[in-house]
Every structure is written in structure tokens, then in C-alpha cells.
MILUM-625521 format. One record per residue (C-alpha): residue in one letter; z, y negated, x negated. Coordinates in steps of 0.25 Angstrom, whole numbers, plus 2048, in hexadecimal, padded with zeros to 3 digits. Each point is the difference from the previous one (the first is absolute). Layout:
AZYX ...
//
This chain:
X9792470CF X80380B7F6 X8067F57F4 X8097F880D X80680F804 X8028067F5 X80D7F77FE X80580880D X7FB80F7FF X8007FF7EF X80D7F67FB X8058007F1 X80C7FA808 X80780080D X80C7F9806 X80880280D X8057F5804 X80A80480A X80380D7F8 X80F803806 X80C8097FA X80280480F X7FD80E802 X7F780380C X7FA7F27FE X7F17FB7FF X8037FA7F5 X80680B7F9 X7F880B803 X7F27F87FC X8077FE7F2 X80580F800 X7F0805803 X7FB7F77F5 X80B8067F7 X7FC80F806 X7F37FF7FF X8027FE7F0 X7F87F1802 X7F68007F3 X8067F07FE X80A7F7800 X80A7FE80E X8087F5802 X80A7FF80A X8027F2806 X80D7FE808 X8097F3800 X80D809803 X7FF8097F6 X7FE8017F0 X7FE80F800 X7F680880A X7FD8107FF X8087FC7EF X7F37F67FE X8037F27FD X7FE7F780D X7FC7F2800 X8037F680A X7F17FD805 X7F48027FB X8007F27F6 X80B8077F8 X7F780D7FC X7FC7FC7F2 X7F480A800 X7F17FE807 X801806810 X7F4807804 X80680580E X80A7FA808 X80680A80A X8087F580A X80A80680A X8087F5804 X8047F880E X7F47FC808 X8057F0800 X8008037EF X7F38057FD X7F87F47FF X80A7F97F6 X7FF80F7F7 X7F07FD803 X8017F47FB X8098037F1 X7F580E7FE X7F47F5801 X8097F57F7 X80380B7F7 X7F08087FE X80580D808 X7F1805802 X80180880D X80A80280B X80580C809 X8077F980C X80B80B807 X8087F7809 X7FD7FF80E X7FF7F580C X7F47FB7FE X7F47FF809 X80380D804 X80C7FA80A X7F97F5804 X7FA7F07FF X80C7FD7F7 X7FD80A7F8 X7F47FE7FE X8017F27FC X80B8057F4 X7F48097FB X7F77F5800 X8087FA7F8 X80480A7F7 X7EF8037FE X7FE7EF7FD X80A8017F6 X7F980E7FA X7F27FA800 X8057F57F9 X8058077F5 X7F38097FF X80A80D803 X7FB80D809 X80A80680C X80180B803 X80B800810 X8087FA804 X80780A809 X7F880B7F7 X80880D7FB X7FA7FD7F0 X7F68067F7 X7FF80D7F8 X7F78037F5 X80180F7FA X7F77FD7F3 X80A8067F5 X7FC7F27F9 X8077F980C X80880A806 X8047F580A X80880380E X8037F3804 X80680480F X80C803805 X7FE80E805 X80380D7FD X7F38067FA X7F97FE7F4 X7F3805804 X7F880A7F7 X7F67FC7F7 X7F1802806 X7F57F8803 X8017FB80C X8017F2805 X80A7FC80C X8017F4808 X8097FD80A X8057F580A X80D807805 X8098017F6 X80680C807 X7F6808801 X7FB7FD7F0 X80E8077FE X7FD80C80A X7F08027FA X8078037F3 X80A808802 X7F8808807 X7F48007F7 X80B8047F5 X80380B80A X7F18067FF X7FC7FD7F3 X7F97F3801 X8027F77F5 X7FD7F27FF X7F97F47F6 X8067F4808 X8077FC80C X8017F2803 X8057FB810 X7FD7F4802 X8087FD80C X7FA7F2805 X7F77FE7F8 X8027F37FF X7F67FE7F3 X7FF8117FA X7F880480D X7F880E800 X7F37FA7FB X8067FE7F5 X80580D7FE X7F5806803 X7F87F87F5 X80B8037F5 X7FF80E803 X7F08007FF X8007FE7F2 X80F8097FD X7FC80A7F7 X80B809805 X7FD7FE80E X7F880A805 X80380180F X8057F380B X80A80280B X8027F6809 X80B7FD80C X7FD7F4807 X8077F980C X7F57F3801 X7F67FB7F7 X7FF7F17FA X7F37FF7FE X7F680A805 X7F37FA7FC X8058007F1 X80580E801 X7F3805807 X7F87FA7F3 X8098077F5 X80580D808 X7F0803802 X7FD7FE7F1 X80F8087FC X7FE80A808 X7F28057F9 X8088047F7 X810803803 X80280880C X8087F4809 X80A80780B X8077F980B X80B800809 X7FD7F2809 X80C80180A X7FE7FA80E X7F580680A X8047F680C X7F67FB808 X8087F5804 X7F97F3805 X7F3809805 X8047FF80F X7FF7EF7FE X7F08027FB X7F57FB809 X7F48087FC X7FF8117FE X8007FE7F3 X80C7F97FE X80780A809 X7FC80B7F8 X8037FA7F3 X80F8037FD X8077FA7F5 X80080B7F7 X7EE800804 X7FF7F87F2 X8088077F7 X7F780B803 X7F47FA7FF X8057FB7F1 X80480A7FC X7F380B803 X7F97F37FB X8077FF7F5 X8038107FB X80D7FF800 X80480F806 X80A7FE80B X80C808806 X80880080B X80E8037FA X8098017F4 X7FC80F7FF X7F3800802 X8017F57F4 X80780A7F7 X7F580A805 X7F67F97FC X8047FC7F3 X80580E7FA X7F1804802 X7F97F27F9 X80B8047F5 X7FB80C7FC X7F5804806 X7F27FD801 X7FA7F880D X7F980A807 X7F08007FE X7FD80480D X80780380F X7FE80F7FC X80F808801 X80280E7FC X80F805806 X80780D7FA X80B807808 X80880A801 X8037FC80F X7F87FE80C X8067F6808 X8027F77F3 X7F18037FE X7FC7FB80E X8097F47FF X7F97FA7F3 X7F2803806 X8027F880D X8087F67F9 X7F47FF7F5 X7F580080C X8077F7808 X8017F57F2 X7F08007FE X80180B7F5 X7F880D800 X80180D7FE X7F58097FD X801811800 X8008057F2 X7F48057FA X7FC80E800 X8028027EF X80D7FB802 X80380A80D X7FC80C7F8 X8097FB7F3 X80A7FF80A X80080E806 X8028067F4 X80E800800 X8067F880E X80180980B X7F680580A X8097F980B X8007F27FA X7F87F5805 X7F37FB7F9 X7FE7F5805 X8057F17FF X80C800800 X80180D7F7 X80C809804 X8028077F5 X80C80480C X8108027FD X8028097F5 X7F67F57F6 X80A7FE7F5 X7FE7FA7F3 X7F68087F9 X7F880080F X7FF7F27FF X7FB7FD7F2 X7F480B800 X7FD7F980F X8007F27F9 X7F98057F3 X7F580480A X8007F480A X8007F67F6 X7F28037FC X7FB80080C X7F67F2800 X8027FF810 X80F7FA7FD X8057F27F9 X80F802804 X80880B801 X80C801808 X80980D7FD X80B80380B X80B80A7FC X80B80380C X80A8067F8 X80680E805 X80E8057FC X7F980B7F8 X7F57F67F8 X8057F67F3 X7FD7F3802 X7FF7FD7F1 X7F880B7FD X7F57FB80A X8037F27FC X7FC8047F2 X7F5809802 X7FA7F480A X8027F77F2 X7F880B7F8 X7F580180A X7FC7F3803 X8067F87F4 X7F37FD7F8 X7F77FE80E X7FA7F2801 X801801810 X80B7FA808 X80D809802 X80C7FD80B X80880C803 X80A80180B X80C8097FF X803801810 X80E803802 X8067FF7F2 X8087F3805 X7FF7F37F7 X8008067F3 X80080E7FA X7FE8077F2 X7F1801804 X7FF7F2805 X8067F87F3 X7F880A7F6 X7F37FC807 X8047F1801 X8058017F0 X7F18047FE X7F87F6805 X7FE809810 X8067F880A X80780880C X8007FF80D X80980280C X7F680280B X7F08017FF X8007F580B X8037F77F4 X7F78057F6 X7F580080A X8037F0802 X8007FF7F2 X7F48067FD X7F87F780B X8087F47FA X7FA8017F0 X7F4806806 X7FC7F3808 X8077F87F6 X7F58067F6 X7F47FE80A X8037F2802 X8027FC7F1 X7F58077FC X7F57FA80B X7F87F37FA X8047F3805 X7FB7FA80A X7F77F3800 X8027F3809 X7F37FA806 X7FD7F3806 X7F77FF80C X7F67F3802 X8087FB80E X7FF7F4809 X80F7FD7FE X7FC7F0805 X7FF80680E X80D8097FF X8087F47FB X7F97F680C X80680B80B X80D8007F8 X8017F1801 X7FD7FE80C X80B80A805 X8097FA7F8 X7FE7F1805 X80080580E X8108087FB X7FB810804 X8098097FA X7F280B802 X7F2800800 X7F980B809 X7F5805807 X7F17F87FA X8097F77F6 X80480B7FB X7F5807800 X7F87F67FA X8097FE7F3 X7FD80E7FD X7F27FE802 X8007F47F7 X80780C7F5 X7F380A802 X808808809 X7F880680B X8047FD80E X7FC80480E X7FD7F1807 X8077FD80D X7FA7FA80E X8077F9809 X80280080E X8087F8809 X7FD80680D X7FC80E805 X7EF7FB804 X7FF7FB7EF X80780E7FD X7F7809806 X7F47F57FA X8068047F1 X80280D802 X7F3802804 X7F97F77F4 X80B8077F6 X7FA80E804 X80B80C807 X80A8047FE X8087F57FB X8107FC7FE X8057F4808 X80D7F97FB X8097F6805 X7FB7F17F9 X8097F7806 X80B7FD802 X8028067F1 X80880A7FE X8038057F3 X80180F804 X7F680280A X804811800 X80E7FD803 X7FB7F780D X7F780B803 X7F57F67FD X7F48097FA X7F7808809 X7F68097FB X7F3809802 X7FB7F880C X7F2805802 X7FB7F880F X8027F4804 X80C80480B X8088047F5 X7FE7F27FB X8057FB80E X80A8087FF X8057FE7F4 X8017F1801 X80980080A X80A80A7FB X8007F87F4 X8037F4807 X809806809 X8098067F3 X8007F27F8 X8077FB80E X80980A800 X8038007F3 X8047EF802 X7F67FA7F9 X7FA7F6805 X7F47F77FE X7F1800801 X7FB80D800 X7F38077F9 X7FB80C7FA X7FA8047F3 X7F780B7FD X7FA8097F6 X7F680C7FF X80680C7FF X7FF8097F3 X7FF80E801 X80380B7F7 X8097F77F6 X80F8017FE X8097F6803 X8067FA7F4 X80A7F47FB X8017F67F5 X8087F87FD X80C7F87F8 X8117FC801 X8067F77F5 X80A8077FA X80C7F87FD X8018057F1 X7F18057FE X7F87F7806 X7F2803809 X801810802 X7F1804805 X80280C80B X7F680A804 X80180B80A X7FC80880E X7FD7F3809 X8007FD810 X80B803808 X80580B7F7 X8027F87F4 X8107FE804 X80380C805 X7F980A7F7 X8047F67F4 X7F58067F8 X7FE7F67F5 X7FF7FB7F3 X8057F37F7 X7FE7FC7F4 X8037F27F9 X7F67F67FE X7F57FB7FA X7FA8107FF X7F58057F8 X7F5808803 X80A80D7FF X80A7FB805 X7F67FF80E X7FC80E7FE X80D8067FD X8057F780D X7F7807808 X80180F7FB X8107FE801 X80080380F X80580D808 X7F67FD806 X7F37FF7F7 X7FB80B804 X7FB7FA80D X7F97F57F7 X7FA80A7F7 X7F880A80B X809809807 X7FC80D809 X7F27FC7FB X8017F2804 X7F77F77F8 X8077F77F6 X8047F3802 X7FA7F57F6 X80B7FE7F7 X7FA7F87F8 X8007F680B X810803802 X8027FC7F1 X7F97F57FF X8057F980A X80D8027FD X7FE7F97F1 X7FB7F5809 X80B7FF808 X8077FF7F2 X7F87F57FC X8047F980D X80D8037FF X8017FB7F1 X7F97F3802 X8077FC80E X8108017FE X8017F880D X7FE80F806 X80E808802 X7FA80C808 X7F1803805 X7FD80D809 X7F2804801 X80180C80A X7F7805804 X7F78017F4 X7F580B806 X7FD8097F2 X7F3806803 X7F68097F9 X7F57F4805 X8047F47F6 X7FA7F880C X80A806809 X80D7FC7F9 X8067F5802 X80D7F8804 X8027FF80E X80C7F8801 X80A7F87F7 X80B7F5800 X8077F87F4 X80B7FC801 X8017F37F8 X80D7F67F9 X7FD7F47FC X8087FE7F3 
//
């Protein structure tokens, strides 16, 4: 990967083919930006119009440059690209970077023109970066390479960037410019019709002077790959993304929970916790984000100190901090006395420490000289609110002096300096990023903080369970051959069974007197749901009854049952299946959607009736290992019901683990599954008591 790229991101020479005299023009201002940036190579313009480009000899294509091309910058008409493809792979250009637009991005004809244009690359043994793309940047002083045609050179730093949207590649790096973010390469890869961010990804692995990887991303080309190299770069370059589209689209059309619950952004989640990669929400919580991973260490624990010399500031970082999983213990009783040596009486000692108004810059460097030792703390927030009578560069310096040398992680907030101020660009210049609000530092600081807990955790294993998957298929086959779209109620059932899962078995009924017989043999209470005609979602129907005790709520329930399936239009034979009740467990759901990019996604969450309307649940992708399951079931809002609430006994979570990794082997060794529901699965403290109740696969037969 490295030797293929390098042709693109480190040329010994270039040409624009396209380059243009015509001011204003793509053509033009790519040339010009080569020229800017002081390109450490040779640059030849290729143009049939024109001998003379930007005062450099021009050539009438690429066959006329009597040097080696390395890189191929091509800015031409849509309908021309393929026949300048052709003369690059005719003449040994080694890599290309395809600006012009109208391929597959407007439609089934363009799409076709970049198929060919990727045949005719392949052929030649050439690398593609586009088309439709906004160029490449390389800020190596060896390189010094801005092969775009906007109006930024970014700085020099060690962060990588890439990006699908051309426009916002241009907008990330102006801003970035703006707060002192510098960058190694930049590469936006538009299409990605062969350069995809796989390979990006692994060419920035092993780039010594890439230290950090910024990603923004509007779809993925092939998750599976990117799941295998994102886990592994991630171990070792912070990864940050802006995935755009959050939609869920397409849900209201699934025919199982799951599937309802499972949006189409439900996968891109799952990759990237999964996977490490640290996700945001937005443009500016990106930049957040990465002016602290530039800078600063990733904090070693979710303990937050917060110096202020306002209140209200103070109590907005502390709920923000709370409220993002981080923690903020009171400072200790050697650090108080220090303290009260020298800040007034009035002051609050507490966290967040006050040091109130009138804290200038001397105030806040003997408070940090202090705080900073105190061993309760692995980040350290400083908020200055700047009054008339206070120099912000004087408190920006002596915040520098204070905690310059600490090995602990420092994000300051100036609150109401505006955008940038003296104070603001000293700190930045000095490696302190600086922040607007605390909301953002307290996000931050969860961010890097998760970040850092999940990289750091050891990998999970996968495991293989001993199963009868000779039955499952034999209840899969036979559905099939009979054209069932599901398979419910004992089927379904029975194919867990034949995985290890637990289940609780079914008796049937098909009249009121053989009810009351079951019941009795079964042992009170016991559930009673509708058996036929089958219905896929028996709850919607009001088709379950629970807690009958005697027989005349047997009676009773039969016939309300029967007279509900009436109503509801179903018709057909009608019978009854039941099942003991379980006490004391908590209802539960598995389960799986295919996800039209990621494949199977396993779900777990709060089951029964509640599991759609308090949406409590979890997915991850599939195959999962061992913690994967685990972490699948601590994720909930809601663990704490599972882990003994009030005094309640535990649930048996060993159970709830390992049957889900054997719902993942089901899942992995029968793709003719698009969604499966178990719900309920009763988690119990009793491993006797917990079992699935109820389930339903909705099957496809290619």
C-alpha cells in the first residue's frame, strides 16, 4: 500500500492535465497551488491550447512530457477522462488524482463512465485517487505538495484527514488553519472509485509523520474490510469521524422489533465502538476533538478537576461533565489548606473551585501550582471569564506557566472572549487548546476518555459451541419448500434449542376442555398465546394472556382470545399454546436485522412489550466475541435492572452472554436469516428459570 501511494501523496513529478491560463478556473488555480506551495519537484502543465501556463512550458498531452510522471492531476470534461486515462497508463504515470465530475455521483451513466475509466487504470497497474475529488495535500517540507484547487495551504502538523466532500475538505482546513491545527496529509477521495478509506487508513498506519486520523465520511465501500484495519489502526492512531446521515429510513418496512429498531445509522455505530474509532456528531465537535489528541495526553482516568473564577461557568462544566460519564471528586484536604493560604475566605472549596471574580492571573497559577498535585485528578479544566478590569494574556500566560510541564490533560475555556483573543492564540501557539464553552471540553474529555478505555481493553475471543445445526437446517428446509416468509412459535423455538439456547416448551390446545387439562399438568400460573391462525405479532393482536392461576381463567382466556383473533380478521382453525409462567426474571430481547451495508447486526436490550417503546437496546455487528457479548449487555440504560437493583438479586448474566454468542453462531452459520426476535428471553438469577419464550425468523430464500 505504502509503495502504490506514495506516487500520489510523495511525487518527484506532477502534471495537470487540464492546467488552464483562465483565471478563476480549476484548472488554473490547481496549477497555481502547486506553484504556491513551493512543490519540492518537477510540474508540467499539459494543455493543447496553450504553450505557456503560469510562465512554465506546456505540452499538448501527457505523451509530449519528455520526463517520468509520477502523478497525474486530471481536470478535464467528463466525456474526456477515460481517453487522458488511457495516454497516463500508455505513457507510465504511476498514480492519478481525478478532479472532474459526472461520474457515478449523477447517476447509471456515470457510473458506467467510471467503470471504465477504473478498467483502463487497473490495466495500467495505476492508483486513483476521485473522480469528483477536491485533490491531495502533502505538508512534508520534502513534498510540500497542494495539489487542490482551493484557497488554503494547510499547516504543517501531524494529522491525517480524509474526506469524501470535496467542500467540506476545503472548509476542515481552513478552519483548522484558523485554530492552529496543522496537517501531514489530505487526500479526498471523492468516489472512491479504487483509493477507498481502507486504503487510506492503512497508508497512514505505517506514515511516520502521521500521528492522528480525521475521518469525514458520507457512506462506506466496504465495512467488513474497514472493521479489520480500523480495529488494529486504532490501537495505535487515535481515529475520529464525522459519519453524516443519521436517518432511519427504511425501519418502518421491517417485520420483526429488531428490525424496527435498527435505523440505518444502528451499524455505523456498532463499527465504529467496535472498532475504536472515536465518533462525533459534527464538524465542531471534530475540531474539538482533535486540538486536544494534538496536544494533549488522553486522559488516564474520568476524574476532572475545574478552576474558575465564576460560578455559573463552574456549574455548567460540572453538569456537562456529569452528565458525559465523567467524575468529579472534591479536593483533598492537603490541597484545601495549600489553597487557603492565599484565596479568600469567601471562595468555593469545592469542585468546581471558585476562586470567585477578582482571580487574575497570579490567582490562577498558584491555584494550578496546587491542584495539579493533587493525585484525585487526571485532567484539568481552567475556565477564565474575562472581566473589563482582568488581562487575558496575562492569565493565558501564567495558565502556560502553571501547568506547562504537567503530564495530565489540560483544556481550558475562555468563556466570552469570542472566537479568538490574545489569551486564546498564546495558549494554542503553546500547545493548550482553548475552548469556547466547557460544554465542549466536557464532550471531549468523555470522547478521548472512552476512546482510551476501549483501545486499551484486551480483545475479545470468538467461541464455537457443539450444535445440532442438522435439525435447524431440517426446520429451515422445510419452511422454505412450503414458501414461508417466517418461522414462529415451536419451529422456531426448536431451532434455538438445536443452538443450545434455553427455551420454555409450548403445549397446545385446540379447545377450552384440553386447555384447562394442560394448564393443570404444566403447574399455575401459566401464559396462554394464540397458536393458530399464526400471527406474527401476537401483542399487537392482543394475543398473550398472562398470570392465570385457576382453571376459570383458563376458560376465560380462551374465549377472549378466540374472540380477538375474530375480530381482528384472521381466520382459520383456532388453538392455544401455553407455557409455565416464570417469576421473578426480566423480560429480555434478542435478536438480529441485516444491515444493508454491515451485514447481520446482533440487538440486545429491555424485552416484552416495552422493547419498542422504551427502545432500550444495543447492537453490535456480527460474528461477537466473548466481550463483545459482555460489553453488549453492560451498554444498556437499563443494566442496572440486570445487575440487582434495590437489592434485587442478579440476574444470571452469564446465561445472557452466552447466549447471545450463540445466537451469533446461528447467525453466522445460516445467512438465509434476515431478522430473528427472541423476546421474551426471561433473564433470571435461577439459570433454570431463563429462557426464551417466544421467537420468530423471518427467512429469504436466496
Amino acid at each position: 500500500m505504502r509503495q502504490s501511494l506514495d506516487a500520489i501523496f510523495k511525487p518527484k513529478s506532477v502534471a495537470v492535465i487540464g492546467a488552464s491560463t483562465r483565471k478563476g478556473s480549476i484548472g488554473r488555480e490547481t496549477l497555481h497551488n502547486i506553484l504556491l506551495a513551493e512543490f519540492n519537484g518537477k510540474v508540467f502543465p499539459v494543455n493543447p491550447k496553450a504553450s505557456v501556463i503560469h510562465s512554465i512550458k506546456a505540452y499538448s498531452t501527457i505523451r509530449d512530457v519528455p520526463d517520468a510522471v509520477d502523478l497525474a492531476i486530471v481536470i478535464v470534461p467528463k466525456d474526456a477522462v477515460k481517453g487522458v486515462v488511457v495516454q497516463c497508463g500508455e505513457k507510465g504515470v504511476k498514480g492519478l488524482v481525478v478532479i472532474s465530475a459526472g461520474f457515478s455521483e449523477v447517476g447509471t451513466d456515470g457510473k458506467q463512465r467510471e467503470l471504465e475509466v477504473l478498467r483502463v487504470v487497473q490495466e495500467h497497474g495505476m492508483r486513483l485517487i476521485g473522480p469528483n475529488c477536491f485533490g491531495v495535500v502533502n505538508t512534508d517540507p520534502k513534498v510540500s505538495l497542494n495539489a487542490t484547487f482551493g484557497k488554503t495551504f494547510p499547516r504543517r502538523g501531524r494529522i491525517g484527514f480524509i474526506t469524501q466532500s470535496g467542500a467540506m475538505g476545503e472548509a476542515i482546513m481552513n478552519i483548522a488553519r484558523e485554530l492552529g491545527l496543522g496537517f501531514s496529509i489530505v487526500a479526498s477521495i471523492g468516489n472512491k472509485a479504487d483509493i477507498s478509506s481502507n486504503d487510506m487508513l492503512e497508508y497512514f498506519k505505517d506514515d511516520p509523520d502521521t500521528d492522528i486520523i480525521l475521518m469525514y465520511l458520507e457512506n462506506f465501500g466496504n465495512p467488513r474490510n474497514f472493521t479489520v484495519i480500523a480495529r488494529e489502526v486504532s490501537r495505535h492512531k487515535p481515529i475520529v469521524a464525522v459519519k453524516s446521515g443519521r436517518t432511519k429510513l427504511g425501519a418502518k418496512a421491517a417485520s420483526s422489533h429488531t428490525g424496527a429498531l435498527a435505523g440505518l445509522d444502528v451499524g455505523v455505530d456498532a463499527l465504529f465502538e467496535q472498532t475504536g474509532v472515536m465518533r462525533v456528531d459534527t464538524i465542531e465537535e471534530l475540531f474539538d476533538v482533535a486540538m486536544a489528541l494534538s496536544t494533549q495526553p488522553v486522559p488516564r482516568s474520568n476524574r476532572v478537576v475545574v478552576v474558575t473564577n465564576a460560578g455559573g461557568p463552574g456549574i455548567l462544566a460540572t453538569d456537562a461533565l456529569i452528565n458525559n460519564g465523567m467524575e468529579m471528586p472534591p479536593l483533598s484536604a492537603p490541597t484545601i489548606t495549600e489553597l487557603r493560604k492565599f484565596i479568600p475566605a469567601e471562595a468555593s472549596f469545592s469542585n468546581p473551585l471558585d476562586m470567585i471574580a477578582g482571580a487574575g492571573g497570579e490567582e490562577f497559577k498558584k491555584t494550578l501550582d496546587i491542584v495539579k498535585n493533587d493525585d484525585r485528578y487526571d485532567s484539568i479544566v481552567p475556565i477564565f471569564v474575562p472581566p473589563v478590569t482582568i488581562d487575558q494574556l496575562e492569565v493565558a500566560r501564567n495558565i502556560h506557566q502553571a501547568l506547562a510541564e504537567v503530564e495530565k490533560t489540560v483544556l481550558v475555556c475562555f468563556m466570552g472572549a469570542g472566537l479568538s483573543s490574545e489569551g486564546m492564540d498564546y495558549l494554542r501557539e503553546n500547545g493548550i487548546p482553548v475552548y469556547i464553552f466547557p460544554e465542549a471540553i466536557a464532550k471531549t474529555l468523555a470522547t478521548t476518555y472512552r476512546h482510551q478505555m476501549r483501545v486499551s481493553r484486551p480483545r475479545g475471543k470468538f467461541k464455537t459451541f457443539t450444535v445440532d445445526s442438522a435439525k435447524a437446517q431440517a426446520i429451515v428446509d422445510s419452511a422454505l419448500a412450503l414458501g414461508k416468509e417466517a418461522i414462529v412459535g415451536e419451529e422456531a423455538l426448536a431451532i434455538l434449542a438445536a443452538y443450545g439456547i434455553r427455551t420454555m416448551p409450548y403445549t397446545y390446545a385446540e379447545n377450552v376442555d384440553v386447555a384447562v387439562t394442560a394448564a393443570r399438568k404444566i403447574g399455575y400460573p401459566v401464559v396462554m398465546k394464540v397458536n393458530t391462525p399464526p400471527v406474527l405479532h401476537k401483542t399487537e393482536v392482543g394475543g398473550v394472556m398472562v398470570d392465570l392461576r385457576i382453571d376459570e381463567d383458563i376458560r376465560s382466556a380462551f374465549e377472549t382470545l378466540h374472540k380477538r383473533i375474530i375480530a381482528a380478521g384472521e381466520k382459520g382453525e383456532f388453538s392455544v399454546a401455553m407455557q409455565q409462567l416464570i417469576s421473578g426474571g426480566i423480560e429480555t430481547v434478542m435478536g438480529m436485522t441485516t444491515d444493508p451495508s454491515f451485514g447481520p447486526l446482533i440487538m440486545f436490550g429491555l424485552g416484552g412489550v416495552y422493547v419498542e417503546v422504551m427502545k432500550d437496546v444495543a447492537f453490535r455487528i456480527n460474528p461477537l466475541t466473548d466481550r463483545g457479548a459482555r460489553e453488549i449487555v453492560r451498554s444498556l440504560r437499563s443494566y442496572p435492572l440486570l445487575n440487582g437493583f434495590r437489592g434485587a438479586p442478579p440476574v444470571n448474566q452469564d446465561v445472557l452472554e452466552e447466549t447471545l454468542l450463540r445466537l451469533s453462531q446461528l447467525v453466522e452459520e445460516f445467512s438465509c436469516f434476515y431478522e430473528i426476535d427472541i423476546n421474551p428471553f426471561i433473564a433470571s438469577p435461577d439459570e433454570k428459570l431463563c429462557a426464551a419464550v417466544d421467537a420468530r425468523f423471518i427467512i429469504r430464500s436466496s
